[in-house]
N, C-alpha and C positions, 0 to 999 in steps of 0.2 A: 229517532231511536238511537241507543248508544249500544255498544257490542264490546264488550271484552271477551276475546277470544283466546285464552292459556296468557295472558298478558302477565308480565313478572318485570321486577328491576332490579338489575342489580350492579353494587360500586364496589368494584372488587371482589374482595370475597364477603361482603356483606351484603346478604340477599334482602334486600328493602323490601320488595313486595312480590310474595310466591306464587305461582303462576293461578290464577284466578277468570274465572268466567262470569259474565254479570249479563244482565240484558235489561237498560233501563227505557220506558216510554214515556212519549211527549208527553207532557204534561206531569208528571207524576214531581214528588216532592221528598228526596232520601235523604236522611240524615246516616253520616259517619258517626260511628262511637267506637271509641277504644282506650287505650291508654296510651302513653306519650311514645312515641319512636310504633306504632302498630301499624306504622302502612296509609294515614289519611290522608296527608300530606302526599304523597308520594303519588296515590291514586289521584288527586286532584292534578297535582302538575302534571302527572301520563295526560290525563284528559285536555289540561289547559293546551296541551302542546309544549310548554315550557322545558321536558324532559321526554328523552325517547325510551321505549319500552328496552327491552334487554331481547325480549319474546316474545313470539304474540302479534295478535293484530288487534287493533284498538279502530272502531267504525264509529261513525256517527251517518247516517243515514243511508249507511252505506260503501260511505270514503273514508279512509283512512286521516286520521289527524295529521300523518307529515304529510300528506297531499297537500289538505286544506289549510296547513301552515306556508307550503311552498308557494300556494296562489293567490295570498293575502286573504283567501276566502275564509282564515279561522274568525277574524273579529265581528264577521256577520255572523258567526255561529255560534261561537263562546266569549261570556266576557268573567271576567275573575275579578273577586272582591279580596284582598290578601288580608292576612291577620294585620301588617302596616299601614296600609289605607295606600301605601305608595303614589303619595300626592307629592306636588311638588311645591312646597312651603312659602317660598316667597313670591312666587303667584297667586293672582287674587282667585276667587272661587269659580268663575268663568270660563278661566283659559284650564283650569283641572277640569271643570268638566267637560270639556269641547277635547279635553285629550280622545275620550271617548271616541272620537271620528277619527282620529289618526290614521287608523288601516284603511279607511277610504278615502280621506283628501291627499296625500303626499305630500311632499317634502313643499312646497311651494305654497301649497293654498295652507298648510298649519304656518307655514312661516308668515305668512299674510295675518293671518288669524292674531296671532299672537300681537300687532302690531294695531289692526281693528277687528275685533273681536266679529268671528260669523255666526250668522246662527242665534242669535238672541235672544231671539222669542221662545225657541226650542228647549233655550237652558233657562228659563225662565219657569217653561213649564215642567222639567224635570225638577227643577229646587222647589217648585209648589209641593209637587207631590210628595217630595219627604220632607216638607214644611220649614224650610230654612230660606226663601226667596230674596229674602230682603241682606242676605247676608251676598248678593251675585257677585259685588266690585270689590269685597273685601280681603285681606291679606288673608292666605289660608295660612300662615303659619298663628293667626291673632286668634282660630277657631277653637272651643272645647273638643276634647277626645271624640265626644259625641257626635256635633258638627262634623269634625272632617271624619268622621263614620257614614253620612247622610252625605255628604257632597262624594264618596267613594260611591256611595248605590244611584245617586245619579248623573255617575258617569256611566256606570252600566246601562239605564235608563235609556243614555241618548246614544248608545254603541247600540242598545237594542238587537242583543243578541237571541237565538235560540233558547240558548242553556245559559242559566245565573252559576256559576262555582263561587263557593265560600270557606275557605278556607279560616276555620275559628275567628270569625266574624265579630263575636262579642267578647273575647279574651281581654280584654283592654279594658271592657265597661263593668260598669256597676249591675248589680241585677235588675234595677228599675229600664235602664239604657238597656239591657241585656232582650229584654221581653219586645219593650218598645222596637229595637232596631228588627228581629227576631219578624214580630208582626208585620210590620212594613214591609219588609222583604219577602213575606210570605202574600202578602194584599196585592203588595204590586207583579209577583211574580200571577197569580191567579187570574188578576185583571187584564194581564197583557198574554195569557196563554203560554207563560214560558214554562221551562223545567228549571225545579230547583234542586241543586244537590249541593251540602254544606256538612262539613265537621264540626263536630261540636263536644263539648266536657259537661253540659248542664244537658241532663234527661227531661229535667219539667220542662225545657224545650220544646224536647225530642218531641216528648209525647201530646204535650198541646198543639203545635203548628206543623207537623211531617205527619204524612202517610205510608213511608216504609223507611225501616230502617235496618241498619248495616254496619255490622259487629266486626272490627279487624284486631286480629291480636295477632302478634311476631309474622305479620307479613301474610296472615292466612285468614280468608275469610271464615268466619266462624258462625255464623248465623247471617240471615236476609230474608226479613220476615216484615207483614204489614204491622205498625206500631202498636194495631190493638191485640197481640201475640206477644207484644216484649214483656218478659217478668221480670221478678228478681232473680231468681237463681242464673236466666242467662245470663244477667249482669254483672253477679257474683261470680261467676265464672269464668267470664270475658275480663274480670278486671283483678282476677285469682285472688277474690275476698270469699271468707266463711261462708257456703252457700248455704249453711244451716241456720 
C-alpha cells in the first residue's frame, strides 16, 4: 500500500506539488495525466525516493520512503523506468540489466560482475520476456529507441520490485512502440502481481491498459477516479480546453 499523507514539494518559492493525500493498493494500475509542469513528474520522484517531500509523509507499507532509502531497502520495493531509459551506452545489454541488482550486490560483487557477468540465466529470461534475448552481448548504445525501452523494463524485471514507476514511458516512441511497450508493461506487471503507476500524454492508453486514474493540474489533484468514469469534460478541463 502507498500513503500520501498532506505531501507537497516545494523549490523555493515554486510550489511543484500542493499538499495532496492519495492511498494507492497492491496491485492496482494508476495512470498520471495532466499537462506539462502539473506535478507527474514530481509525484513519481517523491515516490521513487529520488526527491524529499517539503511536507507530508509519504508510506509505503507502512515506512516511510527516506527510511527505506536509508537501508537500501528501496530497490526491493521500487524500481523506476525514466523518460531516458538511463542506460549506460557503451555497455553491452547484460551488464545494463544486471544494474538492476545494484542495491543488493555492492560495490564488489557489481564490480566482479562487470568483469564476468553474474547471473545469466536470469538476464536471459528477463530479455525473453520483452523479447529482445538475442540482443544479451550487444553494444546498448548499437540498440533502437525501442530496444533500449525493453532492456530499461528488464532491468526492472530482474530488480523485481514491488512497485513499477514510469515516468512518460513512451515519449520517445512511435504510437505502434507506444501501445506495444504500454502492454508489456502492463502483462508483465499483472503476471508478477506488481503495482503499476505511470504518467502519461496519450489517454487511448490511459484508457485501454489502467484501472484508475489521476488528473494533476498546477500541483493539485484535480480528480482520482477508476477509468471507466473519465470523460471529456474532465479532460477539458484538466487541460483548460473548450469543455463545450
Amino acid at each position: 500500500m502507498i500513503d500520501f499523507y498532506q505531501v507537497s514539494k516545494d523549490y523555493g518559492s515554486l510550489a511543484a506539488l500542493k499538499p495532496i493525500d492519495l492511498h494507492i493498493d497492491s496491485g492496482e494500475r494508476v495512470a498520471l495525466i495532466g499537462p506539462s509542469g502539473s506535478g507527474k513528474t514530481t509525484l513519481i520522484n517523491l515516490l521513487s525516493g529520488f526527491i524529499e517531500p517539503s511536507f507530508g509523509n509519504l508510506l509505503i507499507d507502512g515506512n516511510s520512503v527516506a527510511n527505506l532509502k536509508k537501508t537500501k531497502q528501496i530497490s526491493r520495493v521500487l524500481g523506476v523506468i525514466q523518460q531516458q531509459f538511463d542506460l549506460v551506452s557503451h555497455l553491452s545489454v547484460i551488464h545494463n540489466v544486471n544494474a538492476g541488482r545494484l542495491g543488493e550486490w555492492g560495490f564488489f560483487k557489481s564490480l566482479l560482475s562487470l568483469i564476468n557477468p553474474i547471473g545469466k540465466s536470469e538476464v536471459v529470461d528477463a530479455l525473453e520476456s520483452v523479447g529482445i534475448e538475442p540482443k544479451l552481448y550487444q553494444r546498448t548504445s548499437t540498440l533502437s529507441g525501442g530496444e533500449q525501452q525493453r532492456v530499461a523494463v528488464a532491468r526492472v524485471l530482474i530488480q523485481d520490485p514491488q512497485i513499477v514507476l514510469a515516468d512518460e514511458p513512451v515519449a520517445s516512441l512511435d504510437p505502434y512502440r507506444s501501445e506495444e511497450l504500454i502492454k508489456l508493461l502492463v502483462d508483465l506487471t499483472i503476471k508478477r502481481d506488481k503495482t503499476l503507476i505511470a504518467s502519461l500524454h496519450k489517454l487511448e492508453l490511459v484508457r485501454e491498459y489502467f484501472t484508475r486514474v489521476i488528473g494533476l493540474r498546477e500541483g493539485h489533484v484535480t480528480f482520482d477516479v477508476p477509468v471507466s468514469k473519465l470523460n471529456e469534460k474532465m479532460i477539458a478541463q484538466l487541460y483548460s480546453l473548450d469543455a463545450s
